[in-house]
C-alpha positions as CSV (number, residue, x, y, z in Angstrom):
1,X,20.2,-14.6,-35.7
2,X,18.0,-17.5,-34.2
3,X,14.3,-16.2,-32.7
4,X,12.1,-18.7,-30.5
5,X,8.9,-18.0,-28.9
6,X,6.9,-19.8,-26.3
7,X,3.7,-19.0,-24.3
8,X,3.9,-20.3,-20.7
9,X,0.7,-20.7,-19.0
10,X,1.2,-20.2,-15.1
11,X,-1.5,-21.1,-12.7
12,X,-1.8,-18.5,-9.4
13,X,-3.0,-19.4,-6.2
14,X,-4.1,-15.7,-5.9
15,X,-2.0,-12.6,-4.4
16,X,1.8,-13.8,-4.4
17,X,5.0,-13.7,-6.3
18,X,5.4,-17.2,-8.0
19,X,9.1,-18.1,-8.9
20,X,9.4,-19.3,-12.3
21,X,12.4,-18.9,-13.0
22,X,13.3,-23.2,-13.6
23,X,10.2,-22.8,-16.5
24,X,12.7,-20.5,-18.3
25,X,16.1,-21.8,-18.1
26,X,14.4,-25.6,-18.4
27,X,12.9,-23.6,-22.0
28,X,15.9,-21.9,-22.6
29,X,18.1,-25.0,-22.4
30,X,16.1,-26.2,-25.5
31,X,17.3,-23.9,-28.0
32,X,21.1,-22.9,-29.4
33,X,21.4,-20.0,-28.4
34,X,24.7,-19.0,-26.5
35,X,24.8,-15.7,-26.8
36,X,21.3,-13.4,-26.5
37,X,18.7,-11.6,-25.0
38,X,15.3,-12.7,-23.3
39,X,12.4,-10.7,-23.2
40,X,9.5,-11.7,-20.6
41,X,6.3,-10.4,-21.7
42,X,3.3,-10.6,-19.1
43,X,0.1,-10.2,-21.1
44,X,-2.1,-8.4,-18.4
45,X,-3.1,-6.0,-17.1
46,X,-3.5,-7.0,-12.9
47,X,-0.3,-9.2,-13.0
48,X,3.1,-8.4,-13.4
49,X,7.1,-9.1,-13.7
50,X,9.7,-9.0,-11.7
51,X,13.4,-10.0,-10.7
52,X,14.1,-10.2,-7.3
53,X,16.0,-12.0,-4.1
54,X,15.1,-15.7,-4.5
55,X,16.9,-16.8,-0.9
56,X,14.9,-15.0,1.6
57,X,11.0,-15.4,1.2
58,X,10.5,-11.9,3.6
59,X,11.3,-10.2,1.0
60,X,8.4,-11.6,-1.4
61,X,6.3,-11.0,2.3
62,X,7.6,-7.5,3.0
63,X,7.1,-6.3,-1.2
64,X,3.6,-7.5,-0.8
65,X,3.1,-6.0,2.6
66,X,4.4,-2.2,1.0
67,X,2.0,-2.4,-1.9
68,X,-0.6,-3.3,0.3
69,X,0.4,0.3,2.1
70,X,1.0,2.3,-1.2
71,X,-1.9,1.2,-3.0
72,X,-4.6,0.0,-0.6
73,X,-8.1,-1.4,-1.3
74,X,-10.1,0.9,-0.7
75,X,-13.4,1.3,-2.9
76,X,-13.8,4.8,-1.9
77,X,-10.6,5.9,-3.9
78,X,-11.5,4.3,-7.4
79,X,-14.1,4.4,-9.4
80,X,-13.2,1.3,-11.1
81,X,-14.4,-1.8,-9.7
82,X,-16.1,-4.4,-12.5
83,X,-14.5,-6.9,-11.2
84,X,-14.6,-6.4,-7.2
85,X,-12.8,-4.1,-4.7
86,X,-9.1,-5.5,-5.8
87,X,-9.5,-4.8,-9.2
88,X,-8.4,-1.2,-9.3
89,X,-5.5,-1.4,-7.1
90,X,-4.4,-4.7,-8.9
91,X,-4.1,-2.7,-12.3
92,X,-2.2,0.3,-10.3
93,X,0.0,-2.3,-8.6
94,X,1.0,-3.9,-12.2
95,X,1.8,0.4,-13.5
96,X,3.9,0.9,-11.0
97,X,6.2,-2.8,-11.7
98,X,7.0,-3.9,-14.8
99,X,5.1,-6.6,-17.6
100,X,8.0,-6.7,-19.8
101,X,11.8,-7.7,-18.7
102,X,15.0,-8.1,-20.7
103,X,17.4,-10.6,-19.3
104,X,21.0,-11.2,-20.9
105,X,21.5,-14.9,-22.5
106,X,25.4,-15.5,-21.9
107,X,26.7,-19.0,-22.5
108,X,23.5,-20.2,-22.8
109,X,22.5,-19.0,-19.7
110,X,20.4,-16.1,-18.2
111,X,22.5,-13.9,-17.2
112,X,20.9,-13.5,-13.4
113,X,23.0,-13.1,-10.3
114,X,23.0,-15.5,-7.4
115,X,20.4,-14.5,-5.4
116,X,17.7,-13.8,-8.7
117,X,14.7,-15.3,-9.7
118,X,12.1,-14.3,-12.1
119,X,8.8,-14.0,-10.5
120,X,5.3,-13.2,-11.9
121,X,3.8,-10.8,-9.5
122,X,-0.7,-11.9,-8.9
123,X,-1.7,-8.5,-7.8
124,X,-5.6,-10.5,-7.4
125,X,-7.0,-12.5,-5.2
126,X,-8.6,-15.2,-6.6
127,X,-6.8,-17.7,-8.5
128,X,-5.8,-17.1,-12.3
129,X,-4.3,-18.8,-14.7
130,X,-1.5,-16.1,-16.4
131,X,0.3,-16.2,-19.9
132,X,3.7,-14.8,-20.2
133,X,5.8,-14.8,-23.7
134,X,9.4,-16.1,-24.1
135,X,10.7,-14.2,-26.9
136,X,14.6,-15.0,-27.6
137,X,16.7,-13.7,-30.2
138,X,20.5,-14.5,-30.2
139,X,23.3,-16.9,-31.8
């Protein structure tokens, strides 16, 4: 078994989904591996992962749009708030997704279907630069 790491650094432009999925498979095209798995680690904890439609940008709109409803800022309901009113919901928006994904390597490939894309979900604001870990193990 072969096992390669990387740390990506991505930069946010605050609250979004940013599609880096090209980061990966430009990574993944690096190594030997033809046969595998890929885990996505996200290392926060107001940030997270997910695999979604990558044709239609509503749907990025409209997912932002419900956890706005689901989890609204509103200081009144948390108690924490060191860093400012989205702080709280940002962590309960990142509990309720994912940090960590597992994505089939098959031919080389990720094993995605047509219309995915792996995004990093910014539950903040302000702009951040996130770190996610490539971790692949395969032949």
């Amino acid at each position: 078994m072969k096992q390669h790491t990387i740390h990506l650094k991505l930069r946010t432009d605050g609250r979004g989904l940013i599609d880096f999925t090209a980061m990966v498979e430009s990574w993944l095209a690096g190594r030997s591996v033809i046969t595998g798995v890929l885990t996505v680690f996200c290392v926060h904890t107001s940030a997270s992962l997910l695999i979604q439609e990558n044709a239609a940008p509503e749907v990025r709109s409209d997912l932002i749009a419900f956890f706005d409803r689901i989890v609204p800022e509103n200081p009144r309901l948390y108690a924490h708030d060191d860093e400012g009113p989205d702080d709280m919901p940002a962590h309960i928006r990142s509990a309720l997704t994912q940090v960590s994904l597992s994505i089939p390597v098959v031919d080389g490939r990720l094993g995605l279907g047509t219309w995915q894309a792996i995004y990093l979900f910014e539950h903040r604001h302000r702009p951040h630069e996130r770190t996610v870990i490539l971790h692949l193990i395969g032949e």
